[in-house]
N, C-alpha and C positions, 0 to 999 in steps of 0.2 A: 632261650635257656631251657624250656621246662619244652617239650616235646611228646605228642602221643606217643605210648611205648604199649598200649595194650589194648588190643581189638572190647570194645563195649560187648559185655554179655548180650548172647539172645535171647530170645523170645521163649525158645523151647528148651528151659533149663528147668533139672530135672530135681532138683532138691539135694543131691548127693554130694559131697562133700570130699575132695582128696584127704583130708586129715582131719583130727579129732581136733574141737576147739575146746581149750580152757575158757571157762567163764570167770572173769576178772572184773572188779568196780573201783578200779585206778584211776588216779589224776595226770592227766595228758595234758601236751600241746598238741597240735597239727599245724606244722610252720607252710602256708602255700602261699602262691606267688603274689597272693594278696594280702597275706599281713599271717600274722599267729594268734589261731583263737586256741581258749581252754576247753576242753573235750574231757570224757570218761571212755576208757578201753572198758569196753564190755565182755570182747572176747575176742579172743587171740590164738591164730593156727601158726605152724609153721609157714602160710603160706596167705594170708591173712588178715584181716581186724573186721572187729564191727565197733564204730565208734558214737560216742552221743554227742551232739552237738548243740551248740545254743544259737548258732546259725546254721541254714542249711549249706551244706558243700554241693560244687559243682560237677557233676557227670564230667569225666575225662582229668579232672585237675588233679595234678601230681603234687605228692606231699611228702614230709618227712615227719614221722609221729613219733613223738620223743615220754616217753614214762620212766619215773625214776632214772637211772644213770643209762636207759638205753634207750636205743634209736632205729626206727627203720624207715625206706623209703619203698613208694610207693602210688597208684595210681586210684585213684574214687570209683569205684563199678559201678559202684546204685548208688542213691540218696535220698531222703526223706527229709522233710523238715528239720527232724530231729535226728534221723540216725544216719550213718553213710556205711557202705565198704568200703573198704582199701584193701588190693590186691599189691603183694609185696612183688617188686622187682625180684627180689633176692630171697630166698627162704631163709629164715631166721634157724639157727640150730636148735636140737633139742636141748642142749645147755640152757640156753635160752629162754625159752618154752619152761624148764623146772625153775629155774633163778626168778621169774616172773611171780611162778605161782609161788612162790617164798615171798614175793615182795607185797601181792595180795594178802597172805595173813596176818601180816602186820600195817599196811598199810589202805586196806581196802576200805572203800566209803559208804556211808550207811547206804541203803536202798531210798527212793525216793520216797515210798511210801513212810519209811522211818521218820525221816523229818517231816512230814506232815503228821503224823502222826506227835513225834515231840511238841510240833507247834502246838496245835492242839490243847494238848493239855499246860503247855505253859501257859497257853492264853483260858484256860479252865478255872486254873490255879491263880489266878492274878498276873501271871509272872511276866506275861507279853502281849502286847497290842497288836489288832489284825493293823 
């Protein structure tokens, strides 16, 4: 079913970027052929994602990454522990791309450092147990 569709970046790549990325801290799935983990869209091109992960993803595994009512699909380029690429089959429209950044300021999630930070002081205040 799930099929390589896109040659692994190399070695000598340059930093440069076909399109500008929105910075986004949305609540994702990543549906792969392995099961569906929760993820946060970090940033989002037309052409696209850098996502965070609470597992690492797999170099070459094709995915479909679903935030609020939309969806794309696509292949993993890099991955880190925590963070992966996905390179879209399909370029997402700019419609797209503006409807997103709509849905980020009302629905975007604190920074990680916020919640430790909150914690913190609940646990300062009495309020919470490490």
């Amino acid at each position: 079913m799930f099929a390589s569709r896109l040659p692994l970046p190399s070695r000598s790549y340059t930093g440069r970027r076909a399109s500008a990325r929105l910075r986004t801290r949305l609540p994702a799935r990543m549906v792969l052929l392995g099961g569906t983990q929760h993820c946060v869209l970090i940033d989002l091109s037309l052409n696209g994602a850098r996502i965070q992960t609470s597992t690492p993803a797999r170099l070459g595994d094709e995915a479909v990454l679903i935030w609020g009512s939309f969806e794309t699909f696509g292949q993993v380029v890099w991955a880190t522990d925590t963070h992966c690429g996905l390179a879209l089959f399909e370029p997402i429209t700019d419609a797209l791309l503006l409807e997103t950044r709509q849905l980020d300021q009302v629905a975007r999630l604190p920074e990680d450092r916020d919640l430790t930070r909150q914690s913190a002081q609940a646990w300062a205040q009495g309020k919470a147990k490490l």
